[in-house]
Backbone as ProteinMPNN parsed JSONL, in Angstrom:
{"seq_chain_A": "XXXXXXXXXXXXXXXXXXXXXXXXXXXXXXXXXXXXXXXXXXXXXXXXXXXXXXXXXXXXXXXXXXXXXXXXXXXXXX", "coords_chain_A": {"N_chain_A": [[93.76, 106.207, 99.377], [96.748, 107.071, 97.331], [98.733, 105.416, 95.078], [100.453, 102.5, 94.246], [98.637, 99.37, 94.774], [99.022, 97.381, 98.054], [101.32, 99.395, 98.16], [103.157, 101.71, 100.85], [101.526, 104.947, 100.93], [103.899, 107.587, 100.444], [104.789, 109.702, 103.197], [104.337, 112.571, 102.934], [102.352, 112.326, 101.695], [100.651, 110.869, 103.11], [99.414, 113.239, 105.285], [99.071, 115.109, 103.889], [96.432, 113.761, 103.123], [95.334, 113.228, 105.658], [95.455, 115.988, 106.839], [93.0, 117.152, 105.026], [91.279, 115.708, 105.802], [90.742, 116.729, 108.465], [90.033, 119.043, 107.862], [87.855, 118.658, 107.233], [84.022, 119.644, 107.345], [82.59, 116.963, 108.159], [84.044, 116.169, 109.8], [84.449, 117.565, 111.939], [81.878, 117.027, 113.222], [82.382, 114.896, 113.578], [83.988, 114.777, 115.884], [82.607, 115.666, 118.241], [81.528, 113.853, 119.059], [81.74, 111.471, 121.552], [81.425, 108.65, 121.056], [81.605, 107.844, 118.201], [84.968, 108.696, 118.609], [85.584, 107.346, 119.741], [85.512, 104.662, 118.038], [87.245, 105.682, 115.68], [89.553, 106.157, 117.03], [89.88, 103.244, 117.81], [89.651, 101.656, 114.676], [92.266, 102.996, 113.946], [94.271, 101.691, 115.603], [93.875, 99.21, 115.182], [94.864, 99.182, 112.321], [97.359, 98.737, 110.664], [99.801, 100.641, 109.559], [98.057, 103.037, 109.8], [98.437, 102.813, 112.564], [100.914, 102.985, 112.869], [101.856, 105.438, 111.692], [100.455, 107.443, 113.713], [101.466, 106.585, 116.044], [104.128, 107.492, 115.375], [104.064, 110.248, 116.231], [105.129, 112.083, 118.672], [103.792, 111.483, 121.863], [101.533, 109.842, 120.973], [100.788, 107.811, 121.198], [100.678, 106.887, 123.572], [98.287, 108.149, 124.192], [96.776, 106.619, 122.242], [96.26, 104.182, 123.395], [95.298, 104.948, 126.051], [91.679, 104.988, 126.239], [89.974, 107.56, 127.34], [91.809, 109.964, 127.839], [92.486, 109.761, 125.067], [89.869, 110.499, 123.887], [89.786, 113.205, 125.349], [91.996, 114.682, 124.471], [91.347, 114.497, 121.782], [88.898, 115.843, 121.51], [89.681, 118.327, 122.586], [91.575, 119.066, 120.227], [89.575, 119.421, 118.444]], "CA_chain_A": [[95.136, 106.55, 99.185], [97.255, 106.486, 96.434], [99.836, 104.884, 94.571], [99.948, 100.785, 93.658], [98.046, 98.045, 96.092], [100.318, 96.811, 98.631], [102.479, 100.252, 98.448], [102.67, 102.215, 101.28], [101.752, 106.114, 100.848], [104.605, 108.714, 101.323], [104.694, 110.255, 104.361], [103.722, 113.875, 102.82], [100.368, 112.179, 100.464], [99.666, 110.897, 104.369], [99.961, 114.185, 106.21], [97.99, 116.112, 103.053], [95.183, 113.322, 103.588], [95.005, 113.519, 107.112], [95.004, 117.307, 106.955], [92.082, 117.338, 104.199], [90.221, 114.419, 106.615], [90.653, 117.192, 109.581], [89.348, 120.247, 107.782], [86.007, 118.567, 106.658], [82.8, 119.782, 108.245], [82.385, 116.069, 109.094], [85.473, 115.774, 111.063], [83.99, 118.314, 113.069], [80.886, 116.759, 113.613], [83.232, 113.106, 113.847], [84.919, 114.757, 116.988], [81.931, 115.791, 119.167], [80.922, 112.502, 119.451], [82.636, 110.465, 122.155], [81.273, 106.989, 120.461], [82.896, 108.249, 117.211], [86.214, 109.151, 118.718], [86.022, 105.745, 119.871], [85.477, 104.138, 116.641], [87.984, 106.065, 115.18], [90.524, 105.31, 118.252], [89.778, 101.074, 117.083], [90.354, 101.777, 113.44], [93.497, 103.153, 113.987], [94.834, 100.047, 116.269], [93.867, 98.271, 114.03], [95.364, 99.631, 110.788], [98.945, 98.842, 111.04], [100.152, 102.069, 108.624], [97.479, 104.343, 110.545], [99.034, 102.719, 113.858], [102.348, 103.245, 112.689], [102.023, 106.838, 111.387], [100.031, 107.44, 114.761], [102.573, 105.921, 117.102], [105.399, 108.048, 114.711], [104.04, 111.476, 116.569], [105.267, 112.532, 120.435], [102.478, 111.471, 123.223], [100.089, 109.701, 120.705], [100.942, 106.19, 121.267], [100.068, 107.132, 124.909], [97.148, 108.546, 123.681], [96.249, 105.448, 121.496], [96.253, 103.579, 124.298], [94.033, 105.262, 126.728], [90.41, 105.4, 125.731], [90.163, 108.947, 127.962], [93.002, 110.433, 127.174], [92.374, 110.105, 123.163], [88.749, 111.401, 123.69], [89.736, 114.309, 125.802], [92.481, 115.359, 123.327], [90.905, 114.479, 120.244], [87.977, 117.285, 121.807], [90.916, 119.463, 122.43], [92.37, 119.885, 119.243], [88.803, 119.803, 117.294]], "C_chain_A": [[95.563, 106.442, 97.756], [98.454, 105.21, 96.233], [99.174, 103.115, 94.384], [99.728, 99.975, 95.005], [99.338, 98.051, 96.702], [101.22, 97.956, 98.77], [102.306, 101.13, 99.635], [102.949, 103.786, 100.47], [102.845, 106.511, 101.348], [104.021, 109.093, 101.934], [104.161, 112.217, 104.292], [102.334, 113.845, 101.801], [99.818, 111.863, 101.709], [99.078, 111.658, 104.926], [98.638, 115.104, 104.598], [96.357, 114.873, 103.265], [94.55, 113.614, 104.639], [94.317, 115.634, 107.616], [93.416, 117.711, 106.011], [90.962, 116.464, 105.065], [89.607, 115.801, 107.866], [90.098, 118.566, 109.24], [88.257, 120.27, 107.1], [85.415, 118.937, 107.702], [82.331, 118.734, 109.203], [82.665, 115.319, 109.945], [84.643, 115.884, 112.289], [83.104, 117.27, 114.024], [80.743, 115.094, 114.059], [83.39, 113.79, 116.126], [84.1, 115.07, 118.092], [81.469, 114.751, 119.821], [81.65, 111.255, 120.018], [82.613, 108.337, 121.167], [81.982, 106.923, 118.98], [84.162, 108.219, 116.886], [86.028, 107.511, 118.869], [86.406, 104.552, 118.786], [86.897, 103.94, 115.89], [89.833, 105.32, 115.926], [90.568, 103.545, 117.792], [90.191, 101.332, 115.867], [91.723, 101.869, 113.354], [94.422, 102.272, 114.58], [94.605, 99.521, 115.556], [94.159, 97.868, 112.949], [96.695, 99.45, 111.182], [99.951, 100.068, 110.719], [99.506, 102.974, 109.272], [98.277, 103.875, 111.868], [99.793, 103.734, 114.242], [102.886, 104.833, 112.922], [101.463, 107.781, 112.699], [101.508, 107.694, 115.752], [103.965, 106.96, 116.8], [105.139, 110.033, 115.266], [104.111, 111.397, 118.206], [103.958, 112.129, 120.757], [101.529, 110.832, 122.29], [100.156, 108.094, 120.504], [100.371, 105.889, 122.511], [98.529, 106.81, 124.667], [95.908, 107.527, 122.876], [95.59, 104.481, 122.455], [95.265, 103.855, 125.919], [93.11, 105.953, 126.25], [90.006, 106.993, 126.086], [90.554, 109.628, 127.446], [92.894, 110.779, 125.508], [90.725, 111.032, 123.487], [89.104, 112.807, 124.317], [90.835, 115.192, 125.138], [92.065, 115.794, 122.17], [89.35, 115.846, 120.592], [88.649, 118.614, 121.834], [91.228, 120.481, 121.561], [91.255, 120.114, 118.16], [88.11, 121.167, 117.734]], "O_chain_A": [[94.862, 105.8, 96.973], [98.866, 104.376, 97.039], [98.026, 102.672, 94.385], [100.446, 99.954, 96.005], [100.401, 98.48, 96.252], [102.115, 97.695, 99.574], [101.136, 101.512, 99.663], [103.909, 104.044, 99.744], [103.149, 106.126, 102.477], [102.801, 109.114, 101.771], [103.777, 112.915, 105.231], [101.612, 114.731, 101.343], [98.676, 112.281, 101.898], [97.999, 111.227, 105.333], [97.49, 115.512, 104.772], [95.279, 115.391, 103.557], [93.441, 114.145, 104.694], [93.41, 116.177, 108.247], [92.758, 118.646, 106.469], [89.768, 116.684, 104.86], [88.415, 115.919, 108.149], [89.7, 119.274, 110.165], [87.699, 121.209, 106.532], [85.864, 118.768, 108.836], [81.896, 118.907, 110.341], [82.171, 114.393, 110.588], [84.268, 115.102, 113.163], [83.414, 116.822, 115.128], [79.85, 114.383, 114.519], [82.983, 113.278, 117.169], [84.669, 114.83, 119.156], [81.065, 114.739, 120.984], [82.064, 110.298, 119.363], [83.385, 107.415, 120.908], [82.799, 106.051, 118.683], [84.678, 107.963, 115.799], [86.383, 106.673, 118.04], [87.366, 103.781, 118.786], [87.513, 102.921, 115.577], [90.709, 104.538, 115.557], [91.603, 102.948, 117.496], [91.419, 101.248, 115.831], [92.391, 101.003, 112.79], [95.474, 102.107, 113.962], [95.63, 99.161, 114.976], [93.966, 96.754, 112.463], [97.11, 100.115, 112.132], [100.799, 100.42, 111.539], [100.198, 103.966, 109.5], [98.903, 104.835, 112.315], [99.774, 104.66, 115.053], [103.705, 105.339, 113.689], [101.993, 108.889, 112.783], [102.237, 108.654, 116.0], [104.753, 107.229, 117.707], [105.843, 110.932, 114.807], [103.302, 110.768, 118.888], [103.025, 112.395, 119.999], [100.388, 111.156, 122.621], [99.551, 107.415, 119.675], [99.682, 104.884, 122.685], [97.836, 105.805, 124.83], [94.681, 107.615, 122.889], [94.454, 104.052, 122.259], [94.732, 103.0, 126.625], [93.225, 107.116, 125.862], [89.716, 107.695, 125.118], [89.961, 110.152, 126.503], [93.175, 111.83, 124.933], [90.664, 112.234, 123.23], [88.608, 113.719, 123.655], [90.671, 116.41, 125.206], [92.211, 116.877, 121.604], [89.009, 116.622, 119.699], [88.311, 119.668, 121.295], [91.267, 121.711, 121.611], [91.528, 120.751, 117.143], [87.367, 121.761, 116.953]]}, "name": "protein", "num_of_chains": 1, "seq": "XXXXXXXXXXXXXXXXXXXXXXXXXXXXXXXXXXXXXXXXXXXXXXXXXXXXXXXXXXXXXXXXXXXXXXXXXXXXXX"}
């Protein structure tokens, strides 16, 4: 990320990361892989700011929350 330790990112340097994270090749090759999604799914609980920014979109707090549910989306939308 940017900006100084301790700061959080704006909400549009998040959203251009996230989008640059989701149109790598190794997203792709992140999202086929249920043990992956899983991974990914823990990281994000775990990150309070990825939670947050998570939790801050319709249905994906749900989603956070059941292991299923996130893998069979997160296949969805890759």
């Amino acid at each position: 990320g940017g900006g100084k330790p301790g700061e959080m990112p704006d909400m549009k340097e998040s959203m251009t990361m996230l989008k640059q994270l989701t149109d790598s090749p190794m997203f792709s090759e992140y999202m086929s892989a249920p043990t992956k999604l899983e991974e990914a799914r823990q990281m994000i609980l775990s990150t309070p700011m990825m939670k947050s920014m998570m939790s801050s979109m319709p249905g994906m707090t749900e989603l956070l929350d059941d292991k299923d549910a996130w893998v069979q989306a997160m296949t969805a939308a890759a």
